[in-house]
C-alpha positions in Angstrom: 25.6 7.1 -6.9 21.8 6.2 -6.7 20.4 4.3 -3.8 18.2 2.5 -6.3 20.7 1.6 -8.9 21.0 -2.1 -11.2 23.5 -2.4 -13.0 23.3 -5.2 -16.3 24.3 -8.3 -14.9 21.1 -8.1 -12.5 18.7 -6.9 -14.8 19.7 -9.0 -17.9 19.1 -12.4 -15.3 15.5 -12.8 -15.3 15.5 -15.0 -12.0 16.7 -11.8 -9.9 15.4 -8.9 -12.5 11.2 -10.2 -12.0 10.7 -10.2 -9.3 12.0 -6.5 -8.4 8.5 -4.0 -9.3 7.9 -0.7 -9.3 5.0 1.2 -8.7 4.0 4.9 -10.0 1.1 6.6 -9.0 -1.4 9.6 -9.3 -2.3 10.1 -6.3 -5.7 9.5 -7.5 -5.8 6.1 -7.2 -4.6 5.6 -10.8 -1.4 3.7 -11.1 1.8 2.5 -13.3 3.3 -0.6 -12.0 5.0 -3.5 -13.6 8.8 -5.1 -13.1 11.9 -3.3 -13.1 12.3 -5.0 -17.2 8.9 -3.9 -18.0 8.4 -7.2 -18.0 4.5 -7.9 -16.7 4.0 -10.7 -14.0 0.9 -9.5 -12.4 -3.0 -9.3 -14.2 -2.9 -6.4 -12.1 0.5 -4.8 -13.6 0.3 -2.4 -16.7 1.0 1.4 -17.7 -1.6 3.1 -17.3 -4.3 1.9 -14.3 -7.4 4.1 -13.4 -10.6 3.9 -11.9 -13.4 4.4 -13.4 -16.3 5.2 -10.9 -18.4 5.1 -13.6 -18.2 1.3 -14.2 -17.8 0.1 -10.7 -15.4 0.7 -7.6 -12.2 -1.1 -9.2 -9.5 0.1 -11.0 -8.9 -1.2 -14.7 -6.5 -1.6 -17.1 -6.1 0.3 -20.4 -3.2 0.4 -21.6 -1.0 -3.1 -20.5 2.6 -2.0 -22.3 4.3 -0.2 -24.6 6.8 -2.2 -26.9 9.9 -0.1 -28.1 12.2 -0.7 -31.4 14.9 1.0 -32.5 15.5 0.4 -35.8 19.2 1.1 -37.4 20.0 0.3 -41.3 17.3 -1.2 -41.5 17.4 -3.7 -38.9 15.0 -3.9 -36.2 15.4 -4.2 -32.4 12.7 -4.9 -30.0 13.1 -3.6 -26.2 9.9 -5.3 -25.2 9.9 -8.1 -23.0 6.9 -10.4 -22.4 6.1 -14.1 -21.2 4.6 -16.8 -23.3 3.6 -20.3 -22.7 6.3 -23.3 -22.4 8.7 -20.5 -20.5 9.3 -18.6 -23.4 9.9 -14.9 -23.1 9.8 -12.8 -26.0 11.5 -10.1 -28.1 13.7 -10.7 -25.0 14.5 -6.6 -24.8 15.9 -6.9 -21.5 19.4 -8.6 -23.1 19.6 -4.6 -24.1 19.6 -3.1 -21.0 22.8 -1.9 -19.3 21.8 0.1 -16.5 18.2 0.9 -14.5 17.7 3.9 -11.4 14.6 4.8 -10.1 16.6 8.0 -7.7 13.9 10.4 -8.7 12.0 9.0 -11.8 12.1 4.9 -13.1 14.9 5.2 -15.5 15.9 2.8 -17.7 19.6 2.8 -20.0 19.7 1.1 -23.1 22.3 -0.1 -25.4 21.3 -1.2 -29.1 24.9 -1.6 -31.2 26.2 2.2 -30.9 22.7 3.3 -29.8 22.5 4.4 -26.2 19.3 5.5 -24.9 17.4 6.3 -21.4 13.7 5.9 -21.3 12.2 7.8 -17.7 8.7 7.3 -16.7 7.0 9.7 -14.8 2.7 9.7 -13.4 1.0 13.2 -13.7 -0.3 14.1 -10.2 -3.8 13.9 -10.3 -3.9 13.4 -13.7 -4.9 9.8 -15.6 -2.0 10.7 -17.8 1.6 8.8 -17.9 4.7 10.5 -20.1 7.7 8.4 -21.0 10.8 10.4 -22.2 13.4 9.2 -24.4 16.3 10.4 -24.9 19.1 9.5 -27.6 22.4 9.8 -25.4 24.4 8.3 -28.9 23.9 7.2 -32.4 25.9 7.0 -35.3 23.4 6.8 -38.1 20.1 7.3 -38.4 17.8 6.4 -36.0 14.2 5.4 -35.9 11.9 4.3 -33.3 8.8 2.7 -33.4 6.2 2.0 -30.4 3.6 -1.0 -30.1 0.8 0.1 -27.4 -0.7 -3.4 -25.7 -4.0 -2.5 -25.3 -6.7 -4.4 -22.5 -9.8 -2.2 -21.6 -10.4 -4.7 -18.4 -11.1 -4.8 -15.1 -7.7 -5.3 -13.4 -8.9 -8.6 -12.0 -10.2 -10.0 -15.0 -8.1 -11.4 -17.5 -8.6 -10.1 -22.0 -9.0 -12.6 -24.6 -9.2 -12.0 -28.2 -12.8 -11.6 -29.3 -14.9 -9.9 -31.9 -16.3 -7.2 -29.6 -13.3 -5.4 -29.4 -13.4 -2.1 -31.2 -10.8 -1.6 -33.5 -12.0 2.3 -34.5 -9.4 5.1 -33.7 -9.0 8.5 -35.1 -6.4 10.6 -35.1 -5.2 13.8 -33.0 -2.6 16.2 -32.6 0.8 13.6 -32.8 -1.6 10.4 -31.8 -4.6 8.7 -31.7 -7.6 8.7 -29.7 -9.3 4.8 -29.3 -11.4 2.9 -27.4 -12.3 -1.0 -27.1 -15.6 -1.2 -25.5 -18.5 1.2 -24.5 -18.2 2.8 -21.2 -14.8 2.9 -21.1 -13.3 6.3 -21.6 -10.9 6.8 -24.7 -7.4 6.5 -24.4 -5.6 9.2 -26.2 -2.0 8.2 -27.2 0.4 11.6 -28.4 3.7 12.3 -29.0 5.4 15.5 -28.2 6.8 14.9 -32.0 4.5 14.3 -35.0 4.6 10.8 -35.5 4.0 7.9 -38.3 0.9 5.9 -37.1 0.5 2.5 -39.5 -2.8 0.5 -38.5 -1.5 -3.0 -38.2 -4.2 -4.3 -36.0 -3.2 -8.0 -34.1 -4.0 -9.7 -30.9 -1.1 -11.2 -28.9 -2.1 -14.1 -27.7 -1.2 -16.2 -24.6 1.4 -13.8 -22.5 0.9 -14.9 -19.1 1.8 -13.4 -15.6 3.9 -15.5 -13.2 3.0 -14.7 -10.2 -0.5 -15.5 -10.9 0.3 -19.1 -11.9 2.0 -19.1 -8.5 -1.3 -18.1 -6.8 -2.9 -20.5 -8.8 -5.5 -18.2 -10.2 -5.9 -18.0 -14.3 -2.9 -16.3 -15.8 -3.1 -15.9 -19.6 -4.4 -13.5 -21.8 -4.9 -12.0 -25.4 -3.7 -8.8 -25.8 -4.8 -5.7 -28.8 -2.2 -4.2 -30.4 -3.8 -1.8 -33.3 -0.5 -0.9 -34.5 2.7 1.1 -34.2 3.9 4.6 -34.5 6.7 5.4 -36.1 9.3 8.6 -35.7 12.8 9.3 -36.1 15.0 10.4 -33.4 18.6 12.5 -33.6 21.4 12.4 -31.1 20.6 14.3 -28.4 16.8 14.6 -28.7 13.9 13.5 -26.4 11.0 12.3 -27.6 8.1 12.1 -25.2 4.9 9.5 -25.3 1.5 10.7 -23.4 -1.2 8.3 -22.6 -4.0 9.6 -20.8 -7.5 10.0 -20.7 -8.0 13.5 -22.3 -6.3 15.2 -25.2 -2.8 17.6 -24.4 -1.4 20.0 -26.2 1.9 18.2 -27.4 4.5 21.1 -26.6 3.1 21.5 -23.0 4.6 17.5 -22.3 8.3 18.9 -21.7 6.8 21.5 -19.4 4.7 19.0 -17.4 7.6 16.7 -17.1 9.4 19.4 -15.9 7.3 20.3 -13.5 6.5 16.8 -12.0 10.0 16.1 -11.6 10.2 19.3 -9.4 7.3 17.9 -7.2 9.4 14.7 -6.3 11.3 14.0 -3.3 14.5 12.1 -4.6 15.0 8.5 -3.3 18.6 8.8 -1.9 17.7 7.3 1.4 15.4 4.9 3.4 14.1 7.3 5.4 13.4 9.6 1.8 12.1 6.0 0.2 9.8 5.9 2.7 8.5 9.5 2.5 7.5 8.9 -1.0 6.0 5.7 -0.9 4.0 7.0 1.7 2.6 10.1 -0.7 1.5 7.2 -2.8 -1.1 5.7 -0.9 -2.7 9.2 -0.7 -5.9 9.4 -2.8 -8.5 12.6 -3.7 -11.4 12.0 -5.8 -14.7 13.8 -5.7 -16.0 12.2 -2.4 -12.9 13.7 -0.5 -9.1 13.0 0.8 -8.4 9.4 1.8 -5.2 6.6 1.9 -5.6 3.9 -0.3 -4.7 0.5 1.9 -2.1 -0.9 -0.8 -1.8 -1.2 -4.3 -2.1 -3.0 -6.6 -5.4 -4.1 -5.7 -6.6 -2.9 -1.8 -9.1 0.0 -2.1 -10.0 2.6 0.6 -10.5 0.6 4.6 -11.2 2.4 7.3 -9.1 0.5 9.6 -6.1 0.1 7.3 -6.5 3.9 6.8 -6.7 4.7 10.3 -3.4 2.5 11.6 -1.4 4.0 8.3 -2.6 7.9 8.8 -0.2 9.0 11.5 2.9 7.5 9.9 2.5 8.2 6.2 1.1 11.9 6.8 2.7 13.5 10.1 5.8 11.3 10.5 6.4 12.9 6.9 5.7 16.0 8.1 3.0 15.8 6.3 0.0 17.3 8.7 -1.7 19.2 6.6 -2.5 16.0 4.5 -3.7 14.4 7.9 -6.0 16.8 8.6 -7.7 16.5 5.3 -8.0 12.9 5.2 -9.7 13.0 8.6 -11.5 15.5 7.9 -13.5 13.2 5.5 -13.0 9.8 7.8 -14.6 12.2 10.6 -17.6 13.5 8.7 -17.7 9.5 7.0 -18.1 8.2 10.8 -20.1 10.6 12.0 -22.6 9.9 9.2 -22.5 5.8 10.3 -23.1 6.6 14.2 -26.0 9.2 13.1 -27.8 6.6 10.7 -26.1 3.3 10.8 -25.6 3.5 6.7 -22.1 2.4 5.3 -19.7 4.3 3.8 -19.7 3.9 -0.3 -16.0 5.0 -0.3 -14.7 4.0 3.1 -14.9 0.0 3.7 -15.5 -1.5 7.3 -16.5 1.5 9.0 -18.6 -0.6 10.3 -16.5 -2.8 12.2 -16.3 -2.2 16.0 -12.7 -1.3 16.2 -12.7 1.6 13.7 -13.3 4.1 16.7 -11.1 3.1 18.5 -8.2 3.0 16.2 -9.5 6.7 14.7 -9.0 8.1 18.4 -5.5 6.3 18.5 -4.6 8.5 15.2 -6.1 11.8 16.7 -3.9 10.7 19.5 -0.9 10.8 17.4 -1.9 14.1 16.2 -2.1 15.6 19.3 1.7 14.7 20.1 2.4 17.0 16.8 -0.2 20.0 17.0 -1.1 19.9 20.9 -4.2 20.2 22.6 -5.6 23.5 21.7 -5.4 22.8 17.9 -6.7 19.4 18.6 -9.2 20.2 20.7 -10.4 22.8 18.3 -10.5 20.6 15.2 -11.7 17.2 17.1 -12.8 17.6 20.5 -16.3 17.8 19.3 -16.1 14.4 17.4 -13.9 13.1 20.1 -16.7 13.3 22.9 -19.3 11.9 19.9 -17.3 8.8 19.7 -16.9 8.4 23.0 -20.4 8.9 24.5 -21.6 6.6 21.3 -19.5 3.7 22.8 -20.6 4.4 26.4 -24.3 4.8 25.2 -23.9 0.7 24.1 -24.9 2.4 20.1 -22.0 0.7 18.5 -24.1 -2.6 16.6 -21.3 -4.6 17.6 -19.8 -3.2 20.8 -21.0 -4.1 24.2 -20.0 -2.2 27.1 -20.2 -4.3 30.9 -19.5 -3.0 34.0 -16.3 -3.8 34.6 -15.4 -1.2 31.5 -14.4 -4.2 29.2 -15.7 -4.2 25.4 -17.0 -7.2 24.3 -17.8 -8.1 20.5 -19.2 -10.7 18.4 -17.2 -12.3 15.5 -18.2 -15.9 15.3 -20.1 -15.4 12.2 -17.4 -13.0 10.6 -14.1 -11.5 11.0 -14.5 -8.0 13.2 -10.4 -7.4 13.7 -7.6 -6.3 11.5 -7.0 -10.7 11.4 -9.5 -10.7 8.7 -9.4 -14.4 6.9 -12.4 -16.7 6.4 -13.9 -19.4 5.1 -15.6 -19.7 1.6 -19.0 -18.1 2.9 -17.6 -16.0 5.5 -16.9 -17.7 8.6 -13.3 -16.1 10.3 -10.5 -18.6 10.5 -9.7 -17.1 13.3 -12.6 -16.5 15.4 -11.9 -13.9 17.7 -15.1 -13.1 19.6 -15.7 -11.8 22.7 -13.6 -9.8 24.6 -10.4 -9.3 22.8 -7.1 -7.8 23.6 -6.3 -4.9 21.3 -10.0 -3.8 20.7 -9.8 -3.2 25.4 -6.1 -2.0 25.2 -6.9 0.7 22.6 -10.5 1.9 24.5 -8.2 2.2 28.0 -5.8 4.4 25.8 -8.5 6.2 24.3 -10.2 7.1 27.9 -7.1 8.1 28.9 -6.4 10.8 26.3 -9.2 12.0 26.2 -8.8 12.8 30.3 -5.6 14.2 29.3 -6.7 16.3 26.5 -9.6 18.2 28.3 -7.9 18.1 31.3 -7.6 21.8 31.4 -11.6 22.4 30.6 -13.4 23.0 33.8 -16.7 22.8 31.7 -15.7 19.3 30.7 -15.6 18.1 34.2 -18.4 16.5 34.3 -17.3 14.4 30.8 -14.0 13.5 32.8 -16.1 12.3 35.8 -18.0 9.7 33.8 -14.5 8.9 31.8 -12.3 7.7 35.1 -15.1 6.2 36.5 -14.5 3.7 34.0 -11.0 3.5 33.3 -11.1 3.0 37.1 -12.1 -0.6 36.8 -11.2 -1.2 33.7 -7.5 -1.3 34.4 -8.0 -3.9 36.3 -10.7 -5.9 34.5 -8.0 -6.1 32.0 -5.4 -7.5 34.2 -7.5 -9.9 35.3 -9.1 -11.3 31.9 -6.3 -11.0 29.8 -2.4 -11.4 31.6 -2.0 -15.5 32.0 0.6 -17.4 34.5 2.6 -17.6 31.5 3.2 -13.8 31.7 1.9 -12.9 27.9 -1.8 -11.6 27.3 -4.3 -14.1 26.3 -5.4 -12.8 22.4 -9.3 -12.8 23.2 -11.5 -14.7 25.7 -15.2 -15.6 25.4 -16.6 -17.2 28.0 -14.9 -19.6 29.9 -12.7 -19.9 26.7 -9.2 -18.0 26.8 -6.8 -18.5 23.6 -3.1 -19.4 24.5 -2.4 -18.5 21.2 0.5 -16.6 21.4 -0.3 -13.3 19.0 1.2 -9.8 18.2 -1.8 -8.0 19.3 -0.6 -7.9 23.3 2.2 -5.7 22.0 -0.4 -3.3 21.0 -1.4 -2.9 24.8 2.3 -2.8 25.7 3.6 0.1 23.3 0.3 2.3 23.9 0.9 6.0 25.8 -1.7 5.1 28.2 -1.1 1.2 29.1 -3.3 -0.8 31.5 -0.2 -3.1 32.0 2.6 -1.9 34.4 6.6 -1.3 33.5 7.0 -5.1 34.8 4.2 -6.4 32.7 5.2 -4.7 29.5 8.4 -6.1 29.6 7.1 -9.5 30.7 5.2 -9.4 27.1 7.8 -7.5 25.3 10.3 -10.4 26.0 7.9 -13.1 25.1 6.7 -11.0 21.9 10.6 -10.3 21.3 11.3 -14.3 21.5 8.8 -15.9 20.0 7.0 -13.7 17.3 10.0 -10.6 16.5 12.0 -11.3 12.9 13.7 -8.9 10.6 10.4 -7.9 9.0 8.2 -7.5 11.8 6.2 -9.3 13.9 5.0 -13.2 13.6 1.1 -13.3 13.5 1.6 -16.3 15.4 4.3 -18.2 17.7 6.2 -20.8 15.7 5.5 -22.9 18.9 1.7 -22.3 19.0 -0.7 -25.1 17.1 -1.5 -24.2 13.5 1.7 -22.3 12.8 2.4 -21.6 8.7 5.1 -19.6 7.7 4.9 -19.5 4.4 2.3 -17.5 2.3 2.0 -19.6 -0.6 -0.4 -22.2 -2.8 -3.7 -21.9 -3.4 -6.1 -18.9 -3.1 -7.6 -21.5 -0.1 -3.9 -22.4 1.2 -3.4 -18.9 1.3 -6.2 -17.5 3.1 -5.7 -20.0 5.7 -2.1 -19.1 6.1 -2.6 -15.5 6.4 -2.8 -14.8 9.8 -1.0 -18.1 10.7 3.0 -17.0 11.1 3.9 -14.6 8.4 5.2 -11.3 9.6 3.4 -7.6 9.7 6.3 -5.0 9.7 3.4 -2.2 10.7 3.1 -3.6 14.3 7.3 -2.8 14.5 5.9 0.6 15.1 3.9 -0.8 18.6 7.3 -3.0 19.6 9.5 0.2 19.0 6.7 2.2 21.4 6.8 -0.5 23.9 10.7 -1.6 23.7 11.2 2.4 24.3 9.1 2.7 27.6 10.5 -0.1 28.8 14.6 0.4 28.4 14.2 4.4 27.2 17.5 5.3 25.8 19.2 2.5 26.4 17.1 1.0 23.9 17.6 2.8 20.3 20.3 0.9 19.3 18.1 -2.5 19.2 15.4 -0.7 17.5 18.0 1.1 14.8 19.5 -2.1 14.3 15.9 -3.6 13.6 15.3 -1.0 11.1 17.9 -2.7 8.9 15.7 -5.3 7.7 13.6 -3.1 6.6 16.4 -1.0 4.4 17.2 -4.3 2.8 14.1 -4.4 1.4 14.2 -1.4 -0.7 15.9 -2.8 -3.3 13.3 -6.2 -3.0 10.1 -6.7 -4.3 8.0 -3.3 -4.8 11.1 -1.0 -4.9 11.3 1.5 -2.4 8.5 0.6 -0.4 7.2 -2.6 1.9 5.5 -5.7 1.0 1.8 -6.4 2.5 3.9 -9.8 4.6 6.6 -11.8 4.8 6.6 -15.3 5.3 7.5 -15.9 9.0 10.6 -18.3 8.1 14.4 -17.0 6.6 14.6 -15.7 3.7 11.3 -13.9 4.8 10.1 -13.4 1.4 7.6 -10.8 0.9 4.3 -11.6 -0.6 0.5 -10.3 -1.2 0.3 -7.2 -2.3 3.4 -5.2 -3.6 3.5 -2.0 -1.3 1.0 -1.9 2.0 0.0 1.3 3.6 0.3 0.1 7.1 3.5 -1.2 6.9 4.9 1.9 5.4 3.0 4.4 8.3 3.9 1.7 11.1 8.2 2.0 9.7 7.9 5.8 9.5 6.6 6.0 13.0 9.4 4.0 14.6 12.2 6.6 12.1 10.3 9.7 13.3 10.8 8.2 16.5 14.5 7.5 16.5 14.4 10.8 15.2 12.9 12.6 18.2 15.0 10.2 20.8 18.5 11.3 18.5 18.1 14.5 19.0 
């Protein structure tokens, strides 16, 4: 039995079949992702996704759907399935499915009269090419099938509408045709592994709208191309398979590459093998180097997202090999900033004055797996780099004092992971100053680094200057940040200390190398564990501090303000699982297995097999923003991995 398996009853009730998506991708950063009906509910949802660098640094829609009819004596029935105004959804295919499984590939069962058929859907790895593959499991008569591509050529933000522009040229190719809507967009090249019937029928479709736009309350409607359909019969027992790419294939190499990629997959029959391939998702190559996307499907490339999601979706995958490529670019992408100040075009935020910090933490975690010679040998150099650039006061936004604390300003714009602002740019949250996680993680970092060249008599000198100030700072933290109340204040300018109580103290708790004692990291571990801990992570903020919003939902404005407000972050479960374990060791795996549940449940919610950006921070925790979030995927892995290691 599959461990992603719907049977009909789900998937012909709209209410519970929507909102379940699925996401496909190149590894690339193009992508396939719409509902488990094929149904689209996003602007951002459609069948084939891609970049196109040439254009501009967002991804964009070419091809939205494919509609499917199977036609039998003579009477025709459409498999599509798409919303129109009033709450009308039409040809209404989805009454035709009996069964959908996405074990290794998105597979969907249908049954038309004595017509059973499976469609499977499968991304080319690094590739802008998508194959579908039918498959007539039964028929008794003849049986022919025709296909209506729903064309957009748009930004994936932007929304089409029917206008005189719009190109309606194609020519034809081996099985297909090649088209293209607008100049500078590459063609897309539509083929069949069977020669089929093309008839040029050219309409626009106009006013299907996405849902969960309206429910952001962003525009929602749009016009649609459809040029035509392509007709071909099929017999019992054949597959028939559809390529859309960018580039034209040879048709009888499509079984072969399906083949192939099917090899290539690692077969969801498990949370733990859910994870692992959601994880490979997220990873990216394009001619600038190796990176992790932050979440699809509309995050791009952030160095801090990348850096907090690199250890978990890489090494806790067993996956080092990837890690060391991907840093290899972040390394040579930082270095670059700390020798010039110049941003990254690729890499957003590297900027920001916690991106070292959190890019030591990840060398950290690769230390555990390779040890220090290898580490030292691929790192150490960039390591002491980072380091002396801090100490040196170089960092633009990263002041050094003498009791070792790092100070920062961010009262003119976010500079932490709890990013939200104001129309203009001012932070809702204005964390300035000194602030918790950004000190935790540079104690931490000192302290490795001692560890690591421990052994190197002609890094004495380096350690000398590295104790001397973790040798205050330990305490300077104690003092600035641990209140009566026995939690960690979140930041503190000034005379000003926030009481807010926040999720970032358990990043100073679960760290290897913690300025807080055993008693003082389960003094925060119990308040974090009482006021902030639910079934999908952590609470950005207390339900009992001022300003508390649970829910994630309303306006784009509502929105932002409620981001950072109370809904939950399941990547910081991978901090409370460090900390809960240092605290109670053994004694505490069962806690942290039994936390992991929530997260199973949610395999067969929202994004399929993978994690939502947030949940709100009230029952049912509902997940929301993006569909399947880096962080949260790498910060669940870690805590597996490490009731892995702690099983054995």
């Amino acid at each position: 039995m599959s461990y992603l398996k719907f049977d009909k009853n789900l998937m012909i009730n709209l209410e519970q079949s929507l909102p379940k998506e699925m996401l496909r991708t190149n590894q690339s950063g193009a992508y396939h992702c719409t509902t488990i009906v094929d149904c689209n509910t996003r602007k951002q949802h459609g069948l084939l996704v891609i970049p196109i660098p040439e254009m501009d640094d967002d991804n964009h829609v070419l091809l939205s759907s494919l509609d499917e009819t199977v036609i039998q004596h003579g009477a025709p029935f459409n498999l599509g399935l798409h919303k129109y105004g009033g709450n009308c959804y039409s040809p209404n295919g989805h009454k035709y499915i009996r069964e959908f499984d996405c074990e290794t590939v998105p597979r969907t069962t249908y049954r038309v009269g004595g017509v059973i058929m499976t469609k499977e859907k499968i991304f080319i790895s690094h590739e802008n090419r998508i194959l579908i593959r039918y498959t007539l499991v039964d028929a008794h008569s003849q049986t022919i099938l025709q296909f209506r591509p729903f064309l957009a050529f748009r930004n994936a933000n932007d929304l089409c509408v029917e206008n005189g522009m719009a190109s309606r040229d194609y020519h034809e190719i081996t099985n297909g045709i090649a088209t293209c809507m607008y100049p500078g967009y590459p063609t897309l090249v539509m083929q069949f592994n069977k020669k089929p019937e093309f008839i040029f029928n050219p309409n626009w479709y106009k006013g299907i709208e996405y849902i969960k736009d309206q429910e952001r309350g962003i525009p929602y409607r749009e016009d649609l191309y459809v040029p035509g359909y392509f007709q071909l019969e099929i017999k019992k027992g054949e597959s028939i398979i559809f390529s859309a790419g960018t580039s034209e294939a040879e048709p009888e190499l499509f079984a072969d590459m399906y083949a192939k990629e099917i090899k290539s997959r690692t077969p969801r029959t498990s949370f733990y093998n859910c994870m692992k391939n959601c994880a490979k998702q997220f990873y990216v190559t394009n001619a600038h180097g190796r990176y992790l996307l932050a979440g699809y499907p509309w995050f791009k490339i952030r160095a801090r997202d990348e850096m907090i999601a690199l250890p978990g979706t890489t090494i806790s995958v067993h996956h080092r090999p990837d890690f060391e490529g991907i840093m290899e670019t972040a390394v040579a992408a930082y270095r670059h900033f700390m020798k010039t100040g110049e941003l990254d075009h690729v890499m957003q935020g590297i900027d920001l004055p916690d991106i070292p910090l959190w890019q030591m933490w990840a060398l950290q975690q690769y230390y555990k797996e390779a040890g220090a010679e290898e580490t030292i040998k691929r790192y150490g150099d960039f390591i002491k780099e980072v380091l002396d650039y801090i100490i040196s006061n170089r960092h633009p936004n990263l002041e050094l004092n003498e009791a070792g604390l790092l100070s920062s300003n961010g009262k003119a714009k976010p500079i932490s992971w709890m990013d939200a602002s104001y129309p203009g740019g001012a932070p809702i949250i204005p964390r300035t100053g000194y602030l918790v996680e950004f000190n935790a993680l540079w104690y931490n970092d000192l302290m490795f680094a001692q560890a690591l060249f421990a052994d190197k008599p002609e890094e004495a000198e380096n350690i000398k200057k590295w104790e001397s100030i973790t040798n205050h700072l330990k305490d300077s933290f104690i003092e600035t940040f641990l209140n009566d109340y026995g939690y960690l204040y979140d930041y503190v300018s000034g005379l000003f200390t926030d009481l807010s109580v926040r999720p970032n103290m358990i990043i100073a708790a679960g760290l290897d190398y913690s300025p807080l004692d055993r008693r003082q990291r389960r003094s925060v571990l119990d308040v974090v564990t009482r006021e902030l801990l639910t079934p999908k992570g952590l609470r950005t903020l207390s339900p009992k501090s001022f300003g508390y919003t649970p829910c994630y939902l309303g306006s784009p404005e509502q929105r932002e303000y409620a981001y950072y407000q109370g809904s939950a972050r399941p990547w910081l479960m991978g901090f409370y699982a460090d900390a809960y374990s240092k605290v109670f060791g053994m004694s505490g795996v069962s806690f942290i297995e039994r936390m992991m549940i929530g997260f199973e449940d949610e395999m067969t919610q929202g994004c399929i097999g993978s994690l939502s950006e947030l949940y709100d921070g009230n029952p049912p925790f509902t997940g929301r923003g993006a569909v399947s979030f880096a962080a949260n995927v790498g910060g669940v892995l870690r805590v597996l991995r490490q009731l892995k290691n702690l099983n054995l």
